[in-house]
Residue frames as a rotation matrix with the C-alpha (Angstrom) as fourth column:
UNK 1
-0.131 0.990 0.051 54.24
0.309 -0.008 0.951 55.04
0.942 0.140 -0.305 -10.53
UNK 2
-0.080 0.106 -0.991 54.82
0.968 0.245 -0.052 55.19
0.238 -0.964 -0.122 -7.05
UNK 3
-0.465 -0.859 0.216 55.99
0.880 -0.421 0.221 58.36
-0.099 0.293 0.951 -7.35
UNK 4
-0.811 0.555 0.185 53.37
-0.024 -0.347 0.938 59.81
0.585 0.756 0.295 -9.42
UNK 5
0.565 0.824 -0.044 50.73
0.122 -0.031 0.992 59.22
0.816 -0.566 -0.118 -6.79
UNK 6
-0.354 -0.525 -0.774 53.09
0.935 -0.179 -0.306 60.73
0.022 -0.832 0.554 -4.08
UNK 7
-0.970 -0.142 0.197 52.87
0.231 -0.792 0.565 63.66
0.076 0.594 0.801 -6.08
UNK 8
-0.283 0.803 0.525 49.33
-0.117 -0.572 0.812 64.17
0.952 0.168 0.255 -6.73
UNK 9
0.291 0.560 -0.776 48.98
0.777 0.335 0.533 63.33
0.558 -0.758 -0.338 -3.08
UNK 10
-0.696 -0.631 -0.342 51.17
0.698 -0.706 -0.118 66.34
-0.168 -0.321 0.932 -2.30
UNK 11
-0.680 0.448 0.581 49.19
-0.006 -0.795 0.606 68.44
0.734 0.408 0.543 -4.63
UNK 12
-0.344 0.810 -0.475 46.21
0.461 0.587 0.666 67.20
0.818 0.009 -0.575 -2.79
UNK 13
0.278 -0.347 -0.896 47.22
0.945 -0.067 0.319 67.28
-0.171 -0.936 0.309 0.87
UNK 14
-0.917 -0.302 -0.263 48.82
0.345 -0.928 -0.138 70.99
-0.203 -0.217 0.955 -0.10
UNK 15
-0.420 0.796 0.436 44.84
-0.469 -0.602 0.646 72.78
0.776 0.067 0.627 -1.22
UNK 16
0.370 0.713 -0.595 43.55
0.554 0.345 0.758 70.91
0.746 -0.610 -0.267 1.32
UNK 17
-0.060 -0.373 -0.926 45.63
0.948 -0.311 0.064 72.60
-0.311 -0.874 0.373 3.96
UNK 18
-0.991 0.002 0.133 45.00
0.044 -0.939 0.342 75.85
0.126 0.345 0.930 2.18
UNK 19
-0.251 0.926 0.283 41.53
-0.107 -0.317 0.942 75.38
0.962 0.206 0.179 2.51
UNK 20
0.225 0.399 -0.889 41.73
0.748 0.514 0.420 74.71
0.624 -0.759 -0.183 5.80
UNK 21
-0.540 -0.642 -0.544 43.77
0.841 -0.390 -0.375 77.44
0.028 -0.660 0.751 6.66
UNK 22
-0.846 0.344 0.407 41.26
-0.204 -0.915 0.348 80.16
0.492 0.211 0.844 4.98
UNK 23
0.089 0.778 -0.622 38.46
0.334 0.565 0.754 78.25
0.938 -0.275 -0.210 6.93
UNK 24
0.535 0.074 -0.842 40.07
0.771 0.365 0.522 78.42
0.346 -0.928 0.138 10.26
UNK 25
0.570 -0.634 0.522 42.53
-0.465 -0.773 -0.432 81.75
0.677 0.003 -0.736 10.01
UNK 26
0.308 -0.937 0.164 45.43
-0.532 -0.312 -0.787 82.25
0.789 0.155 -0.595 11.35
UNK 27
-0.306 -0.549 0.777 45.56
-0.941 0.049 -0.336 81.69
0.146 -0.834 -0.532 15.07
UNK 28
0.473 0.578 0.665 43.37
-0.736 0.674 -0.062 78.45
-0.485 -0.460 0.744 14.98
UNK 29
0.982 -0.104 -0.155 45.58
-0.003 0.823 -0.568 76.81
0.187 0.559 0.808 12.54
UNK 30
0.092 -0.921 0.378 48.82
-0.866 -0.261 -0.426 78.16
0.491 -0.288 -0.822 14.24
UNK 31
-0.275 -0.329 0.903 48.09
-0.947 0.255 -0.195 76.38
-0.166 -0.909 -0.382 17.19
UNK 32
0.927 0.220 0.303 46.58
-0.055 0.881 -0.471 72.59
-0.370 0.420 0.829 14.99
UNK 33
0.722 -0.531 -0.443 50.03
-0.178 0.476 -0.861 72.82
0.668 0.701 0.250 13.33
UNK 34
-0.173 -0.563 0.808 52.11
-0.977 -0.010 -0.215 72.98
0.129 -0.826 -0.548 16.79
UNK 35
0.318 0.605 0.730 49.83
-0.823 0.558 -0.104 70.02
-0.470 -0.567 0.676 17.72
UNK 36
0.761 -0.285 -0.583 50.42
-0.473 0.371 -0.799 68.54
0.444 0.884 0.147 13.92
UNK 37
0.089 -0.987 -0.136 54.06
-0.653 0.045 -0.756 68.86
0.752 0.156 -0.641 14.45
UNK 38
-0.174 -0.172 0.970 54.58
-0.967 0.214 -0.136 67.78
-0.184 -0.962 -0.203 18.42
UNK 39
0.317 0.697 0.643 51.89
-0.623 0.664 -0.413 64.53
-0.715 -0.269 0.645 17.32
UNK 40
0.959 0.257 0.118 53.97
-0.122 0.752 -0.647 63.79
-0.255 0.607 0.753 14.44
UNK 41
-0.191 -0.978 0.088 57.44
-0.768 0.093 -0.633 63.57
0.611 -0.189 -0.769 15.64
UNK 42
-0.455 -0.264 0.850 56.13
-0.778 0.583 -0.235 61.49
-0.434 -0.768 -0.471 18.00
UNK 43
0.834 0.550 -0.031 54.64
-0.353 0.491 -0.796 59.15
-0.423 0.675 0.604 15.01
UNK 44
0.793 -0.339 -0.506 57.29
-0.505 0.099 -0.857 59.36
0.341 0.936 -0.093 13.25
UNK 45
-0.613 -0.718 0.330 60.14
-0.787 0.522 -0.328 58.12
0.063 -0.461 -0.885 16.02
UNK 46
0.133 0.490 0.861 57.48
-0.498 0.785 -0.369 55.31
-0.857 -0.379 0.349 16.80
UNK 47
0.994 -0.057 -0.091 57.46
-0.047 0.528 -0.848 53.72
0.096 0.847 0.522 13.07
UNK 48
0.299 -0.885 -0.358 61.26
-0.659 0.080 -0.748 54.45
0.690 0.459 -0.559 12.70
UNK 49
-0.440 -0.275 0.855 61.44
-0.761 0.619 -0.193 52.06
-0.476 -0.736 -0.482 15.96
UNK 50
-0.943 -0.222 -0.249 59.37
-0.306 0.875 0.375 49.60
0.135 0.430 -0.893 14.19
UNK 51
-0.462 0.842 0.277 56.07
0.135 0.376 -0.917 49.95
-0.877 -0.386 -0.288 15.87
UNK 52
-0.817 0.485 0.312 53.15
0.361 0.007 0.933 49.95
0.450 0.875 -0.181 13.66
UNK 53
-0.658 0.594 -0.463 50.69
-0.080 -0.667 -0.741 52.65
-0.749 -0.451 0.486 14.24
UNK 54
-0.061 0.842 0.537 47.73
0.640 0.446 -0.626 52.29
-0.766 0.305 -0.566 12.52
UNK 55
0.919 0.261 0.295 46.55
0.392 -0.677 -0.623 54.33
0.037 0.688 -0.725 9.22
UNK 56
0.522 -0.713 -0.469 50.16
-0.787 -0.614 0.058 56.58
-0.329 0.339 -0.881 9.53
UNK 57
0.122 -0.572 0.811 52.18
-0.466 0.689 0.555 53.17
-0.876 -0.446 -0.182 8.80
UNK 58
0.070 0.058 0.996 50.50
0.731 0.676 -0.090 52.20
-0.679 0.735 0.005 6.13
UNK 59
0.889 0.304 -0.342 50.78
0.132 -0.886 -0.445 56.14
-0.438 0.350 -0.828 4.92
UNK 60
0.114 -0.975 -0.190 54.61
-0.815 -0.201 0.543 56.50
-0.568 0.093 -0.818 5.24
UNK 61
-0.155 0.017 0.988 54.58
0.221 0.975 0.018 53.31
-0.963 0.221 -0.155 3.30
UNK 62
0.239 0.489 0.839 52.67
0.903 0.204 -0.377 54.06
-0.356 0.848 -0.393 0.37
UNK 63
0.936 0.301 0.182 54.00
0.336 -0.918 -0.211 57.77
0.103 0.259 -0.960 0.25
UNK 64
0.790 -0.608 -0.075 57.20
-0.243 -0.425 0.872 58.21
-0.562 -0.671 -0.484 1.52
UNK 65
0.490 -0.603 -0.629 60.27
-0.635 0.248 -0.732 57.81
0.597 0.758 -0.261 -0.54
UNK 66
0.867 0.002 -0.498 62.17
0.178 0.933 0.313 54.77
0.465 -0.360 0.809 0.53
UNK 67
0.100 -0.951 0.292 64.92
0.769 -0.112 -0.629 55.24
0.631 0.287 0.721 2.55
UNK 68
-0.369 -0.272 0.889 63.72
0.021 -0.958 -0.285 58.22
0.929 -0.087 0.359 4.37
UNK 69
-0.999 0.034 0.041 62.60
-0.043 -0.052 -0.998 59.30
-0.032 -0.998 0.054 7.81
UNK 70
-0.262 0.900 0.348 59.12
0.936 0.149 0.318 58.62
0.234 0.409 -0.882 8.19
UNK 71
0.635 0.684 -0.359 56.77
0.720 -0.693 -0.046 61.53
-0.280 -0.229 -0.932 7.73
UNK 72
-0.638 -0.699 -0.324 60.74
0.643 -0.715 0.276 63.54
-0.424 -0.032 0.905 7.33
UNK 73
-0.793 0.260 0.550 58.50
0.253 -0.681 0.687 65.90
0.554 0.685 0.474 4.28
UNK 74
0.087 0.851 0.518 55.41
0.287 -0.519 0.805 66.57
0.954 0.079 -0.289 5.89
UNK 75
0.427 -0.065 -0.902 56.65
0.758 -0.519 0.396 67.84
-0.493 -0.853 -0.172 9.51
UNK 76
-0.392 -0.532 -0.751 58.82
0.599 -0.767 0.230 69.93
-0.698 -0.360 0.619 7.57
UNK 77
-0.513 0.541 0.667 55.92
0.178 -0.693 0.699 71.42
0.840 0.477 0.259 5.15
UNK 78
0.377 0.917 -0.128 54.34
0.826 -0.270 0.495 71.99
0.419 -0.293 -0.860 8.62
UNK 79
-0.299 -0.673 -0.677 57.32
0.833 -0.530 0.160 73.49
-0.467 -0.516 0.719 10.18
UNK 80
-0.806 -0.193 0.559 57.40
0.514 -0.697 0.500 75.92
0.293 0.691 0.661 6.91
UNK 81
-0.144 0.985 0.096 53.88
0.611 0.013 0.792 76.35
0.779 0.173 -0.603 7.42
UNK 82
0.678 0.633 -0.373 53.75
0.686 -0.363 0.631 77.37
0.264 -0.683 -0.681 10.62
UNK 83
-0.535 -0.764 -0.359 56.53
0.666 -0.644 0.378 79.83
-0.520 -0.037 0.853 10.47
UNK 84
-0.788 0.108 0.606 55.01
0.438 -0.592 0.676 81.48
0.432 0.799 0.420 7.21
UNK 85
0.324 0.930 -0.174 51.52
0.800 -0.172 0.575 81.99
0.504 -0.326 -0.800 9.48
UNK 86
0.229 -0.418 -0.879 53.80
0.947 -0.111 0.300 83.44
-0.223 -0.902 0.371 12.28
UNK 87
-0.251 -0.493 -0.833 55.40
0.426 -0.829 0.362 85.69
-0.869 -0.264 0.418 10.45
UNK 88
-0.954 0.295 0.056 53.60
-0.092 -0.465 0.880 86.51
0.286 0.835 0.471 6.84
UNK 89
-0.578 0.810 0.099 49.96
-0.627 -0.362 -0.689 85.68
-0.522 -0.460 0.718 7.84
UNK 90
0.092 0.328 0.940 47.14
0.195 0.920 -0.340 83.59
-0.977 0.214 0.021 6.13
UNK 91
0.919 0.241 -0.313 46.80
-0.213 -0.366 -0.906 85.45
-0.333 0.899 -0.285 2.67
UNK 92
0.449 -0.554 -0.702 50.56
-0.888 -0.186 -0.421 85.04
0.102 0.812 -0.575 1.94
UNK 93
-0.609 -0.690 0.391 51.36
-0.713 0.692 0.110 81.73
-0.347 -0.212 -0.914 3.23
UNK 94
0.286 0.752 0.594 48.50
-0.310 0.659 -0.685 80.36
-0.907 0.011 0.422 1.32
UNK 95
0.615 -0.509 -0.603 50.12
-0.760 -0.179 -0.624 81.70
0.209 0.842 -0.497 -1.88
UNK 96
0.171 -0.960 -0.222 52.88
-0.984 -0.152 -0.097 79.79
0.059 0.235 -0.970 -0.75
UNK 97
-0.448 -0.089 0.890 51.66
-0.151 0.988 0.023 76.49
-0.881 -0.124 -0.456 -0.30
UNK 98
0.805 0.560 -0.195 50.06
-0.132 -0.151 -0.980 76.84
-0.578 0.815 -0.048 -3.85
UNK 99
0.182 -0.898 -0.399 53.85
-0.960 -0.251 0.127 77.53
-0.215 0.360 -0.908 -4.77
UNK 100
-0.534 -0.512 0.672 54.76
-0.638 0.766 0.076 74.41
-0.554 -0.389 -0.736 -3.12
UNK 101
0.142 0.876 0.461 51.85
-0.339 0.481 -0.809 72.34
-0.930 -0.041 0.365 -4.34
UNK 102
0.892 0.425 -0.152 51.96
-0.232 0.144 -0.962 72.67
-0.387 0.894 0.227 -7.76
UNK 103
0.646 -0.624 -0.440 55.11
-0.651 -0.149 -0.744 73.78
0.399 0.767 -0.503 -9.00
UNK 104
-0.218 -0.970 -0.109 56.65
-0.974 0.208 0.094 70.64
-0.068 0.127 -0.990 -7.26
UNK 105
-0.057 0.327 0.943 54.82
-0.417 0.850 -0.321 68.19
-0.907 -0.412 0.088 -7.62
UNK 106
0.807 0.071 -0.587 54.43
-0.520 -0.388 -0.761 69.50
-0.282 0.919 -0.276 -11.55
UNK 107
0.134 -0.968 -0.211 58.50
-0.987 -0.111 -0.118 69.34
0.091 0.224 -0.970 -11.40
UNK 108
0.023 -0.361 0.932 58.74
-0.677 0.680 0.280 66.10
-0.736 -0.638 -0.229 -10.01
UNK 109
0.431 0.598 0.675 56.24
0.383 0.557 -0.737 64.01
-0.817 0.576 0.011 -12.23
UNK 110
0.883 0.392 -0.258 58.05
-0.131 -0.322 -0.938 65.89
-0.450 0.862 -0.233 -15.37
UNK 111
-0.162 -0.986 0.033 61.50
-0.927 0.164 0.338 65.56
-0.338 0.025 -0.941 -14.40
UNK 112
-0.366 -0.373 0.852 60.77
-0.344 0.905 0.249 61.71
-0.865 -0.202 -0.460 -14.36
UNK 113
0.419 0.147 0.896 58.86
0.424 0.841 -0.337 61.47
-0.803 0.521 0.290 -17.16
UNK 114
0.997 -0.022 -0.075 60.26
-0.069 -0.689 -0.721 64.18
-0.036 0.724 -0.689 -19.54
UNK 115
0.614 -0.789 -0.008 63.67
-0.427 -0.341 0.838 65.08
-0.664 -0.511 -0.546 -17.95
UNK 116
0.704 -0.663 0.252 66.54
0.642 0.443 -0.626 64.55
0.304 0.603 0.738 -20.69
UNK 117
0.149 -0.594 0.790 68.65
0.049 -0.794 -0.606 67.61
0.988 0.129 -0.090 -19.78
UNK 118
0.506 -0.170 -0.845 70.32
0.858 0.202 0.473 67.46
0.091 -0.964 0.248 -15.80
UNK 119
0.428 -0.142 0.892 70.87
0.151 -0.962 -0.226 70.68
0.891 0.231 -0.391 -14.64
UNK 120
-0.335 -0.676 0.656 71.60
-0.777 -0.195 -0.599 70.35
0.533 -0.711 -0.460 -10.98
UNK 121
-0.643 -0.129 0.755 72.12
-0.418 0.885 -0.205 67.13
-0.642 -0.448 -0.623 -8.89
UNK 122
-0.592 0.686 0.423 68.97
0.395 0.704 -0.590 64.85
-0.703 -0.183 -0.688 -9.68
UNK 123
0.067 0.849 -0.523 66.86
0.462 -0.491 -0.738 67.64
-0.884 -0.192 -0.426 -11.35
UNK 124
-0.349 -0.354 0.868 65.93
0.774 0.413 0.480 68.68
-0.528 0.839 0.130 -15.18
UNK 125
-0.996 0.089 -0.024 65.66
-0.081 -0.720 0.689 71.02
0.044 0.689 0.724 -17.37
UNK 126
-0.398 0.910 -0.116 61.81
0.319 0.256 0.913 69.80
0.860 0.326 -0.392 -18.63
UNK 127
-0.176 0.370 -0.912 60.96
0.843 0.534 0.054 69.08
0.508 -0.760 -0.406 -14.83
UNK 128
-0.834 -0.287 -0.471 61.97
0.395 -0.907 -0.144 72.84
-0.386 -0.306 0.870 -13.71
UNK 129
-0.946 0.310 0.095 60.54
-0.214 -0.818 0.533 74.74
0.243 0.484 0.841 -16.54
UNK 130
-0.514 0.822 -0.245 57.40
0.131 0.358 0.925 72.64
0.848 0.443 -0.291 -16.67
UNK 131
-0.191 0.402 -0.896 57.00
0.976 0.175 -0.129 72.77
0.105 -0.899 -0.426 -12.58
UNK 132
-0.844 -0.348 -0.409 57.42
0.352 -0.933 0.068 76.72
-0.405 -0.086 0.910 -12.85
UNK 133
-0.767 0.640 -0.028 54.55
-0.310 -0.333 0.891 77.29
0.561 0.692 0.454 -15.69
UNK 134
-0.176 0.774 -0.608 52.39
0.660 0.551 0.511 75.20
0.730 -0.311 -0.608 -14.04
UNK 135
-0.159 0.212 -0.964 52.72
0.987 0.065 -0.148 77.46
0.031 -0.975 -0.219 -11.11
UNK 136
-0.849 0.258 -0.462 52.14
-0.262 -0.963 -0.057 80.61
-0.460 0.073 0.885 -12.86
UNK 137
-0.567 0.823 -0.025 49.14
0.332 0.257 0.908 78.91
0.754 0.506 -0.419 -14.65
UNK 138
0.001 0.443 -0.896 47.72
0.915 0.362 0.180 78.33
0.404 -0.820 -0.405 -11.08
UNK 139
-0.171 0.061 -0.983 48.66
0.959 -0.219 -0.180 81.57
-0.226 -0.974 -0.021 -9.51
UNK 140
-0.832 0.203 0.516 47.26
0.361 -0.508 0.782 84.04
0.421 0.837 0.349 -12.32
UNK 141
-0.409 0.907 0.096 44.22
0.168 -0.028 0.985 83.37
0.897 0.419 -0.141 -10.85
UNK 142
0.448 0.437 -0.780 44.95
0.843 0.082 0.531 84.73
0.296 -0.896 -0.332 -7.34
UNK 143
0.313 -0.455 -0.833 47.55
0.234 -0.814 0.532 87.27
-0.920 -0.362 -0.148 -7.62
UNK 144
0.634 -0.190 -0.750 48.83
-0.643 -0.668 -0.374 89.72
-0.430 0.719 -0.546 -10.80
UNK 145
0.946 -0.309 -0.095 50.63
-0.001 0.289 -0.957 87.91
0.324 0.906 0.273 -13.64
UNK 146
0.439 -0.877 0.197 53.98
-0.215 -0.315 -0.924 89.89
0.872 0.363 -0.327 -13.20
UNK 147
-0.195 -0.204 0.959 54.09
-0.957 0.253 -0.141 88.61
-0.214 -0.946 -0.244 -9.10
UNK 148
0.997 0.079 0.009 52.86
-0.075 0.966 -0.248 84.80
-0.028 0.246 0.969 -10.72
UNK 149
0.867 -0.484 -0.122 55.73
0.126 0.450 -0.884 84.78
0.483 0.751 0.451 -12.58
UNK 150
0.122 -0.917 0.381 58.36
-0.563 -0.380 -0.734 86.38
0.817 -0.125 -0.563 -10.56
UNK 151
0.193 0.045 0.980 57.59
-0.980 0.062 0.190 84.05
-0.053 -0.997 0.057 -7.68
UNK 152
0.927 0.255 0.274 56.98
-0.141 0.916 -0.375 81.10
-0.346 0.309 0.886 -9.46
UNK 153
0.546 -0.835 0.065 60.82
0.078 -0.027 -0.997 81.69
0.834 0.550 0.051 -10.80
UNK 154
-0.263 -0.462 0.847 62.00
-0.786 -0.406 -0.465 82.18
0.559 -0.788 -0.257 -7.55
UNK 155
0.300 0.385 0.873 60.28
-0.680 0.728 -0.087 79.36
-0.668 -0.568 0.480 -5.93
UNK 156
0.994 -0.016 0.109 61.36
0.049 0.949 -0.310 77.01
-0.099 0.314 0.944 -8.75
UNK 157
0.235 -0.969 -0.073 65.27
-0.462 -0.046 -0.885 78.18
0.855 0.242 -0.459 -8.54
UNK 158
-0.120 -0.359 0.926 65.01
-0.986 0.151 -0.069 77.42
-0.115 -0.921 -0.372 -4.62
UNK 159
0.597 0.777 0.198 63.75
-0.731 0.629 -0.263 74.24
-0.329 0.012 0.944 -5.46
UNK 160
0.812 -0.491 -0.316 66.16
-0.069 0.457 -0.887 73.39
0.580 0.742 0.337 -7.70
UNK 161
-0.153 -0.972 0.181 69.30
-0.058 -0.174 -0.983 74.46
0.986 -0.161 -0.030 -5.60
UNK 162
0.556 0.174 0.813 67.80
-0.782 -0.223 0.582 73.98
0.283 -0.959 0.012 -2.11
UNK 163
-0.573 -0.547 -0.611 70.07
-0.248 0.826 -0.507 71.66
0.782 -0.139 -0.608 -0.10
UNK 164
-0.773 0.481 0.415 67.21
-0.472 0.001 -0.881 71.29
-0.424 -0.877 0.226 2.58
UNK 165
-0.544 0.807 0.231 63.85
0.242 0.414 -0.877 70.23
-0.804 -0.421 -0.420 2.29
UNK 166
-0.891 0.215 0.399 62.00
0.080 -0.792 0.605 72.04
0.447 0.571 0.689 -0.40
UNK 167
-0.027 0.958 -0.285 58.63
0.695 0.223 0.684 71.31
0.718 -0.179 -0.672 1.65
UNK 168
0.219 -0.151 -0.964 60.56
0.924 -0.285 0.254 73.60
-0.313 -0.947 0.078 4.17
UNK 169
-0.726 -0.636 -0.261 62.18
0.359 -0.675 0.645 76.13
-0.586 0.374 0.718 1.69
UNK 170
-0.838 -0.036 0.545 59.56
0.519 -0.362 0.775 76.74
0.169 0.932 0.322 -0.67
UNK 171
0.319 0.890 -0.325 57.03
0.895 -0.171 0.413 78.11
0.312 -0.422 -0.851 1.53
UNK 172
0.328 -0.476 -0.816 59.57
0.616 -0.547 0.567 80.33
-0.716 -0.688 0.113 3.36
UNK 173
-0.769 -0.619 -0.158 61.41
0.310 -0.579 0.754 81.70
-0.558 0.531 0.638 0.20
UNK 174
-0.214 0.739 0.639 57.54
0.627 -0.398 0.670 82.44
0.749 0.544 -0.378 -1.52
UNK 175
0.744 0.595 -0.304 56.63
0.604 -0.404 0.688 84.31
0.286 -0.695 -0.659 1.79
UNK 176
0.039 -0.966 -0.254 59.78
0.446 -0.211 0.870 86.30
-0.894 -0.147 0.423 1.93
UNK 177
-0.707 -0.453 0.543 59.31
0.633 -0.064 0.771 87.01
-0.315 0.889 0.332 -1.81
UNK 178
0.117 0.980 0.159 55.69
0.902 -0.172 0.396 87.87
0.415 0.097 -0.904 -1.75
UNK 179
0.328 0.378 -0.866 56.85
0.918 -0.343 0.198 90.14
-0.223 -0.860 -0.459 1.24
UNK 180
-0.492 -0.642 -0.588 59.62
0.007 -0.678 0.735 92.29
-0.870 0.357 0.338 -0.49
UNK 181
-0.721 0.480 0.499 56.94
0.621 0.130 0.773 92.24
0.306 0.868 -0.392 -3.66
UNK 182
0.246 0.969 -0.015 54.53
0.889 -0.220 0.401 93.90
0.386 -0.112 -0.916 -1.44
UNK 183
0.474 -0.144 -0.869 56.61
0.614 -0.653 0.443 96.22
-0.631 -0.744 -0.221 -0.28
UNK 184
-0.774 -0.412 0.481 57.82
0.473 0.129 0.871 96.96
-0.421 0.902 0.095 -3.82
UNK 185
-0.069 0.969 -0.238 53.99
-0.723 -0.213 -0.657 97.60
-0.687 0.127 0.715 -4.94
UNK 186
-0.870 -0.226 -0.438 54.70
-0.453 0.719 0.527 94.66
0.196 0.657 -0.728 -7.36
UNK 187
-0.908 0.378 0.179 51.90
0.204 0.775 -0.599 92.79
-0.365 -0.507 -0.781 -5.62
């Protein structure tokens, strides 16, 4: 269960930061995710010492997988973030937190409850396919079918086979993909 509301809090927490980002463009959310990042490394060493910081404490708690660095996923979906701004802009690095959004949070919540078939480490047949569809459902309705789908396959192979982050990879490898897609005319 715990899990399962991580997840839709991802989903959440990822359109919200898309909607912020088309709100504010590019350079105003460059320089909030520096801030982000800088303000939450220094959160995140404070809890892993033990202190107790209000409202993030009880976050990394209720959200965080046990075991892990606090906050470890969401500095590095800002990191991703603020690379993809840097160097793809707002239009494609929104795409790519859509990527991220759905098609893992989809994957996650299906692997566990579906997932009979292990394909690589942890990760399932069901959980893949099901995190993938979901993310061409979703991204039909912003960019051309035949770029849904080819990204959304791409973004769910990194996923699967990333040995990093995926909060870090799947932003980067959709913004990268998007880019050689647009330069393609695919887009």
């Amino acid at each position: 269960m715990k899990e399962t509301y991580r997840q839709f809090s991802h989903l959440l927490f990822g359109l919200l930061i898309c909607a912020f980002i088309y709100i504010a463009k590019t350079e105003v959310s460059i320089y909030t995710f520096i801030a982000v990042i800088f303000t939450g490394v220094i959160i995140a060493d404070a809890i892993s010492r033990g202190i107790n910081v209000p409202l993030f404490s009880y976050l990394i708690k209720k959200l965080e997988r046990d075991g892990s660095f606090p906050g470890k996923g969401a500095l590095f979906f800002f990191v991703g973030v603020l690379f993809c701004l840097r160097f793809f802009g707002e239009d494609i690095t929104i795409t790519s937190i859509i990527v991220l959004s759905v098609l893992d949070s989809v994957s996650t919540v299906a692997g566990l409850n579906f997932g009979k078939h292990k394909i690589y480490g942890k990760k399932s047949l069901e959980g893949t396919v099901l995190g993938i569809t979901a993310s061409i459902f979703v991204l039909i309705f912003f960019i051309s079918p035949i770029t849904a789908v080819i990204l959304s396959v791409i973004a769910g192979i990194a996923e699967l086979i990333s040995p990093v982050d995926d909060n870090l990879t799947i932003p980067v490898v959709s913004c990268v993909c998007l880019f050689f897609l647009d330069k393609l005319f695919i887009i």
